[in-house]
N, CA, C and O atoms as a GROMACS GRO file, in nm:
protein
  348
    1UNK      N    1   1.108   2.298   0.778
    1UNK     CA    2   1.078   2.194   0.682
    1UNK      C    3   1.104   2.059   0.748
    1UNK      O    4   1.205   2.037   0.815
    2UNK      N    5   0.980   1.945   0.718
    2UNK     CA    6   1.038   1.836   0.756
    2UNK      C    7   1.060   1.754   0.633
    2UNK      O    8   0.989   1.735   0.535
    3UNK      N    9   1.193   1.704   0.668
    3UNK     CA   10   1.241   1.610   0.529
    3UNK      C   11   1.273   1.502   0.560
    3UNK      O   12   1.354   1.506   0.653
    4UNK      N   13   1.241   1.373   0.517
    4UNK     CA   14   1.289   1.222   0.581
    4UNK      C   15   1.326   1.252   0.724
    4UNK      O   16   1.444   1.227   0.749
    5UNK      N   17   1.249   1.304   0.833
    5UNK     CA   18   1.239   1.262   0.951
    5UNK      C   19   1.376   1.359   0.990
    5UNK      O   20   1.433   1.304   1.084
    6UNK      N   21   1.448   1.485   0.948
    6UNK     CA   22   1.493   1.578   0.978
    6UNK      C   23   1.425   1.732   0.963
    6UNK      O   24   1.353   1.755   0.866
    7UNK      N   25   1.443   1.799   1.028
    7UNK     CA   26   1.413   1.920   1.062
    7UNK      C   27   1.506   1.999   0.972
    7UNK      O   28   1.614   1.962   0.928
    8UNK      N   29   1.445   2.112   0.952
    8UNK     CA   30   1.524   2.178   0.870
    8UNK      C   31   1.449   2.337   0.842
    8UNK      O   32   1.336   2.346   0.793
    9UNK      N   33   1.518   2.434   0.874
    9UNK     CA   34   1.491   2.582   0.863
    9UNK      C   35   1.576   2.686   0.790
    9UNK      O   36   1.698   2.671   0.788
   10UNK      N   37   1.513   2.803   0.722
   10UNK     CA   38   1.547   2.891   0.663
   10UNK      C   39   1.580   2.960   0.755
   10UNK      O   40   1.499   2.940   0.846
   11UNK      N   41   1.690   3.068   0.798
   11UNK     CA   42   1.703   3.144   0.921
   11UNK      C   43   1.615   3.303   0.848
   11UNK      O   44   1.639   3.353   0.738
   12UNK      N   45   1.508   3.354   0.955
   12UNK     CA   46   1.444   3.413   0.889
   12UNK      C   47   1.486   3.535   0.836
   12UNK      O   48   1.420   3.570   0.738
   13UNK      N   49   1.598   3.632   0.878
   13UNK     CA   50   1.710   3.684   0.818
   13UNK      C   51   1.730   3.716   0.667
   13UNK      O   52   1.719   3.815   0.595
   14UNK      N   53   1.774   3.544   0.647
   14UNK     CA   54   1.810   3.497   0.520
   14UNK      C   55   1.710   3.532   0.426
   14UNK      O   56   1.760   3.587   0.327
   15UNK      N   57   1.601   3.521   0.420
   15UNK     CA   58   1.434   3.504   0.368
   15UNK      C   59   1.467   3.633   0.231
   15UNK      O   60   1.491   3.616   0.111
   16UNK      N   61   1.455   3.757   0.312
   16UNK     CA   62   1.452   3.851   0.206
   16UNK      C   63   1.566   3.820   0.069
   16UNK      O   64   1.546   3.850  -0.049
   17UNK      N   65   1.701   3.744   0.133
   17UNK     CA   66   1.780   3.740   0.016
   17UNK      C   67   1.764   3.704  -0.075
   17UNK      O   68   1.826   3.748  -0.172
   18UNK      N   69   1.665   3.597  -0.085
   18UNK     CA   70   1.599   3.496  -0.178
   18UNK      C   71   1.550   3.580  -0.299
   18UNK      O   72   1.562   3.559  -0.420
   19UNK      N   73   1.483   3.697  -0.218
   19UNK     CA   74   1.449   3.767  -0.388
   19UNK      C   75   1.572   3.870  -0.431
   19UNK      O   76   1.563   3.968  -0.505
   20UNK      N   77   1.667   3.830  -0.374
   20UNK     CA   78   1.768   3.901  -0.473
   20UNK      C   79   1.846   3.793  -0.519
   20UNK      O   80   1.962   3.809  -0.556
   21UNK      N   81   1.780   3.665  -0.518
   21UNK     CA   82   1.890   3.607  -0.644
   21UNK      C   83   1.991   3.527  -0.557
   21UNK      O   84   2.070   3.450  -0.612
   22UNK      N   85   1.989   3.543  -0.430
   22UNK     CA   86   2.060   3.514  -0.360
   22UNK      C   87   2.089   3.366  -0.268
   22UNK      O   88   1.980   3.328  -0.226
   23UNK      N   89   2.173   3.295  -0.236
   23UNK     CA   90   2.182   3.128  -0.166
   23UNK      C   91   2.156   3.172  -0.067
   23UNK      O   92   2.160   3.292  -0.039
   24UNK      N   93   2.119   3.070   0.014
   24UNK     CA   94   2.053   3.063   0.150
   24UNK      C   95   2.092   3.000   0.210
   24UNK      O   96   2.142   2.899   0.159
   25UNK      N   97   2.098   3.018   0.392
   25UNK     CA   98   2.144   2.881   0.461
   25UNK      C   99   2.033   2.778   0.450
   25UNK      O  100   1.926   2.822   0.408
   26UNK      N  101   2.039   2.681   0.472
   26UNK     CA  102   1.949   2.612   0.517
   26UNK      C  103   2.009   2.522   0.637
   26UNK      O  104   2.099   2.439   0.621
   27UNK      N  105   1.946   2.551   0.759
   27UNK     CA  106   2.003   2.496   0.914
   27UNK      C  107   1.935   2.369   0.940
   27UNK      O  108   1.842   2.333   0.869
   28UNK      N  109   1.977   2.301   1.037
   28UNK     CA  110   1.927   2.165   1.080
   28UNK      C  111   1.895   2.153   1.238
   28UNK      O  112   1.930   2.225   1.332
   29UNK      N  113   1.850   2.088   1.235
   29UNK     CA  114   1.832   2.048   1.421
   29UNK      C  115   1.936   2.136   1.511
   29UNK      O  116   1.916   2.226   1.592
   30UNK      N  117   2.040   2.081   1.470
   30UNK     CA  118   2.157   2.119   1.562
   30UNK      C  119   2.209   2.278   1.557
   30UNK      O  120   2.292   2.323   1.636
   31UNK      N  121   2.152   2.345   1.460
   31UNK     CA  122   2.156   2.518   1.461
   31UNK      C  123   2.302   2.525   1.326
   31UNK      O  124   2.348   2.629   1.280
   32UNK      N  125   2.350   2.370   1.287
   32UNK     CA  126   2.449   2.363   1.158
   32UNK      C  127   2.372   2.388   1.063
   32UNK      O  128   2.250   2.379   1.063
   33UNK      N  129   2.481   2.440   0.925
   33UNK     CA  130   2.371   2.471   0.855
   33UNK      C  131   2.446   2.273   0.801
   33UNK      O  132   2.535   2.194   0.833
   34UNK      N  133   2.331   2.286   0.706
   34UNK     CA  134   2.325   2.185   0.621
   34UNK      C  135   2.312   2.122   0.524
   34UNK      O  136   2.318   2.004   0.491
   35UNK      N  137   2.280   2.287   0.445
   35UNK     CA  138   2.193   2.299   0.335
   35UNK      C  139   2.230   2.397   0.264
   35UNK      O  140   2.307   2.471   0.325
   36UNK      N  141   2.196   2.443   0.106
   36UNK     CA  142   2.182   2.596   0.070
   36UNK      C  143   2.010   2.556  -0.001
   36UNK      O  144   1.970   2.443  -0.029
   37UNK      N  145   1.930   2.698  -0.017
   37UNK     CA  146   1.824   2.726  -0.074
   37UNK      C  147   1.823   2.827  -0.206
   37UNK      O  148   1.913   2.909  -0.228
   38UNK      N  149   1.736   2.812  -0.270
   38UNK     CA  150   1.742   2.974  -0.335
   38UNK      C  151   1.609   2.931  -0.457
   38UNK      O  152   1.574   2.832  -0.521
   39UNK      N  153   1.581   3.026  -0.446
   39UNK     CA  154   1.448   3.049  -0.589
   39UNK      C  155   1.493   2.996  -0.717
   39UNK      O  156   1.591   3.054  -0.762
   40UNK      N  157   1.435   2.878  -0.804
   40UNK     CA  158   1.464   2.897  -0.899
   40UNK      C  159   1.314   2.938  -1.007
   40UNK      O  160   1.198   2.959  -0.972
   41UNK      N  161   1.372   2.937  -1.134
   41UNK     CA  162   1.530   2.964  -1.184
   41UNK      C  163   1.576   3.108  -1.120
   41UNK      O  164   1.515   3.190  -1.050
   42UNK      N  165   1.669   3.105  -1.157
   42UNK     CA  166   1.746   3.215  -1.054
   42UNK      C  167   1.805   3.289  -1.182
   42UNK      O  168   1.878   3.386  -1.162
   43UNK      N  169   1.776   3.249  -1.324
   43UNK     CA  170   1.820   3.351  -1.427
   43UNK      C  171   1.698   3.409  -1.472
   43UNK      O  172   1.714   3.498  -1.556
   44UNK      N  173   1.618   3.393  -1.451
   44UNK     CA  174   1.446   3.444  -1.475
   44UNK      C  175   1.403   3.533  -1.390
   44UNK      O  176   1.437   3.535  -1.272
   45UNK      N  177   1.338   3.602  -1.434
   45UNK     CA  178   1.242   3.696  -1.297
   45UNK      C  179   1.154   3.638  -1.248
   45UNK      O  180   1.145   3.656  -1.127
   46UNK      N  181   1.041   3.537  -1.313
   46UNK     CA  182   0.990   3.479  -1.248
   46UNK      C  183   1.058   3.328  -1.165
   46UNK      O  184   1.125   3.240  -1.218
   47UNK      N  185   1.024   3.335  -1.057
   47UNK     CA  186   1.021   3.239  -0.959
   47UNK      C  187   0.951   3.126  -0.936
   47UNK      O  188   0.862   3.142  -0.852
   48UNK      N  189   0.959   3.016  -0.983
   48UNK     CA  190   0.838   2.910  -0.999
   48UNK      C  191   0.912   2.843  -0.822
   48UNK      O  192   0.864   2.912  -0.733
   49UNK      N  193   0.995   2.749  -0.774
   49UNK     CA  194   1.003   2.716  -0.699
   49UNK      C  195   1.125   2.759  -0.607
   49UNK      O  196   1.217   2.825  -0.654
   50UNK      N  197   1.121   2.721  -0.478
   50UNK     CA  198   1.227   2.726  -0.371
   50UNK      C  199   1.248   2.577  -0.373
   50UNK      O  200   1.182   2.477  -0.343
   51UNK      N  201   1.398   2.610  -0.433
   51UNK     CA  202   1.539   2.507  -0.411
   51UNK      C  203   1.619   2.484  -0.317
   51UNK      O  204   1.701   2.567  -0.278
   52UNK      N  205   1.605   2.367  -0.267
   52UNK     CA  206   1.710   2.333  -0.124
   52UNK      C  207   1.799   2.210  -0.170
   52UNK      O  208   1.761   2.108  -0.228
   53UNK      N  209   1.888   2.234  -0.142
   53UNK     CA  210   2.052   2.095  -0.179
   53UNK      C  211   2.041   2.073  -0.005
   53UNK      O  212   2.090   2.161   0.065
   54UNK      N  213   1.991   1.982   0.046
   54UNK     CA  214   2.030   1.896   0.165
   54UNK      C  215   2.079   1.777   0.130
   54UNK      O  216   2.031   1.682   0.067
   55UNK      N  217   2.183   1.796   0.180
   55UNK     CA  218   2.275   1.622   0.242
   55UNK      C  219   2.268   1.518   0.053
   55UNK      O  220   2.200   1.419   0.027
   56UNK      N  221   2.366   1.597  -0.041
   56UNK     CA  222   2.337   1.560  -0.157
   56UNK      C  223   2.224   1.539  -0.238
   56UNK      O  224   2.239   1.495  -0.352
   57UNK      N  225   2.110   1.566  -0.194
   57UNK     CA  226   1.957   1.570  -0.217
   57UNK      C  227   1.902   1.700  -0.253
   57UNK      O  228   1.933   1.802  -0.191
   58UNK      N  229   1.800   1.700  -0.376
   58UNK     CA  230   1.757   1.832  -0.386
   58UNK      C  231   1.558   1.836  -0.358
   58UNK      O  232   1.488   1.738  -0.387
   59UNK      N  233   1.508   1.949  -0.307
   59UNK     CA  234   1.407   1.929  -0.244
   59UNK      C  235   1.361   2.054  -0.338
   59UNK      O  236   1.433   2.134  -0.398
   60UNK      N  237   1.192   2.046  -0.330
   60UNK     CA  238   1.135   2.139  -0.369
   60UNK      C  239   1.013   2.189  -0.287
   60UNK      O  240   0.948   2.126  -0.203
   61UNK      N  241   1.000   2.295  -0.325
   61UNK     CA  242   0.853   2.373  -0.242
   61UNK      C  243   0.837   2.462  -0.349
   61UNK      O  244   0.932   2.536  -0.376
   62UNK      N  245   0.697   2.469  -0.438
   62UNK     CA  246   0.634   2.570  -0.475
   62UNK      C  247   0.656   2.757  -0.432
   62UNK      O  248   0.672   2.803  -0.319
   63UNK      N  249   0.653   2.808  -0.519
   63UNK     CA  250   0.710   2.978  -0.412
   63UNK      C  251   0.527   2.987  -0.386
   63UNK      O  252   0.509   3.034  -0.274
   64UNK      N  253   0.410   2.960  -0.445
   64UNK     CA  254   0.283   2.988  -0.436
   64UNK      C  255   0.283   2.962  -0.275
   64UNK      O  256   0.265   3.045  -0.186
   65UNK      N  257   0.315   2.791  -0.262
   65UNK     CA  258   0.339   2.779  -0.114
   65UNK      C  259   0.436   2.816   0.015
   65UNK      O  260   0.414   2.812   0.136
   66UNK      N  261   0.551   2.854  -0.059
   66UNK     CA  262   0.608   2.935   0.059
   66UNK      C  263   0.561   3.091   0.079
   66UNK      O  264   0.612   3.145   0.177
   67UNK      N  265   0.488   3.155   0.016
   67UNK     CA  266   0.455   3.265  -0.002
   67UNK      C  267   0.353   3.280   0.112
   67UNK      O  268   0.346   3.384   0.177
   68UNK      N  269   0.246   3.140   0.142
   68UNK     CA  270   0.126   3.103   0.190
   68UNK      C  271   0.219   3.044   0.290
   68UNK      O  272   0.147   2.945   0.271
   69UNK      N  273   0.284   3.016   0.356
   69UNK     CA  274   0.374   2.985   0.482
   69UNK      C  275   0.407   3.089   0.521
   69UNK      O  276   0.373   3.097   0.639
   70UNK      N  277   0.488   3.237   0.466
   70UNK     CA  278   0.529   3.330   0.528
   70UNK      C  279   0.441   3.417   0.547
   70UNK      O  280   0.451   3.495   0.642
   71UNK      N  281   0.345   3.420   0.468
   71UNK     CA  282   0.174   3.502   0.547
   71UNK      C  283   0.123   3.479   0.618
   71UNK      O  284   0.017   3.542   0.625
   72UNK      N  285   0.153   3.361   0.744
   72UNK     CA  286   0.062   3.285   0.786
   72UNK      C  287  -0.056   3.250   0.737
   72UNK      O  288  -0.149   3.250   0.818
   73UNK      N  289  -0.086   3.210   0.583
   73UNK     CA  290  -0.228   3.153   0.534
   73UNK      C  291  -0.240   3.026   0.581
   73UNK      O  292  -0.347   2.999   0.638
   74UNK      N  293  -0.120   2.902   0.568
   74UNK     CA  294  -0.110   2.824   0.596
   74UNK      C  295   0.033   2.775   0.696
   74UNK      O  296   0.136   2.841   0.714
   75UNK      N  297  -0.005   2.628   0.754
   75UNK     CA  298   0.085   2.606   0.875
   75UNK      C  299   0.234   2.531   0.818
   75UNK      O  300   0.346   2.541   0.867
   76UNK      N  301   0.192   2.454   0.696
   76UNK     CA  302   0.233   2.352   0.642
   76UNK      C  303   0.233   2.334   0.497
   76UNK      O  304   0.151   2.403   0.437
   77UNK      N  305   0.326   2.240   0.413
   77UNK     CA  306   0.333   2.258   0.280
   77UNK      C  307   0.435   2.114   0.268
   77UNK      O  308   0.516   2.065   0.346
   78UNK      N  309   0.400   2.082   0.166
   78UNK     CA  310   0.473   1.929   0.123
   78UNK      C  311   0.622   1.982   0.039
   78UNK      O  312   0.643   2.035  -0.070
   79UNK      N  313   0.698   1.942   0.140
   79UNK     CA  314   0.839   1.945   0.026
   79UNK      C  315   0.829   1.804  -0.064
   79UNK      O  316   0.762   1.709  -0.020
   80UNK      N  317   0.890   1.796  -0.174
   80UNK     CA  318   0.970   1.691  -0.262
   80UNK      C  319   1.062   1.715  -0.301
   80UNK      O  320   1.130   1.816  -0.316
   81UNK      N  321   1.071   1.532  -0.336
   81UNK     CA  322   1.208   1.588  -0.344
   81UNK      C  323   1.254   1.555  -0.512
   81UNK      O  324   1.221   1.450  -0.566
   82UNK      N  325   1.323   1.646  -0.575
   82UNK     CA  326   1.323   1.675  -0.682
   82UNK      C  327   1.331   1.560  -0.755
   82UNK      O  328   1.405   1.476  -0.704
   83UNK      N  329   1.273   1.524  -0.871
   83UNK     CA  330   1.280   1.404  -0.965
   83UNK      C  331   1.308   1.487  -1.144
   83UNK      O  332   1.226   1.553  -1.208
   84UNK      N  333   1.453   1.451  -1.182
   84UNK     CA  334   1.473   1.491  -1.264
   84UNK      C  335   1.375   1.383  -1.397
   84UNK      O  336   1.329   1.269  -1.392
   85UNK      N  337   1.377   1.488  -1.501
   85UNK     CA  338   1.316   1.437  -1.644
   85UNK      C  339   1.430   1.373  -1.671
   85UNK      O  340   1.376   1.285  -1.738
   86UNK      N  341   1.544   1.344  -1.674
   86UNK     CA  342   1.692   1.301  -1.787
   86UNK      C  343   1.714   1.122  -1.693
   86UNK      O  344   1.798   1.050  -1.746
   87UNK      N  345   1.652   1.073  -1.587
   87UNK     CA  346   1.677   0.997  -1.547
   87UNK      C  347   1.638   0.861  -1.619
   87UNK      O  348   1.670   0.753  -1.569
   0.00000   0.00000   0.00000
């Protein structure tokens, strides 16, 4: 993932945990992690997005599009970064 001009990876390992409900590393340049990930909502069965907490910041990616990243359909996918409704 690129986020404000940092790098940032799921270790691919980690990947399957995601559908058990499970936090994730999320690593940085330097092989630290930096991050956690995980599907939300995470009390639902369905899965609408992948959640990342970097560096007090929360980011989003569609699961439609990470799904289409880990198939190789596609190379690339736009993170955001989360904008709450309560603000």
């Amino acid at each position: 993932m690129e986020i404000a001009g940092g790098s940032y990876f799921l270790p691919p390992e980690e990947i399957p945990l995601l559908v058990g409900d499970q936090v994730v590393e999320v690593i940085g340049r330097t092989g630290e992690q930096e991050g956690v990930a995980w599907l939300s909502p995470m009390v639902q069965p369905k899965k609408h997005e992948l959640t990342a907490l970097i560096e007090r910041q929360v980011y989003v990616l569609p699961v439609r599009e990470m799904e289409r990243l880990l198939s190789g359909a596609q190379s690339s996918a736009v993170v955001r970064e989360y904008q709450s409704r309560f603000q």
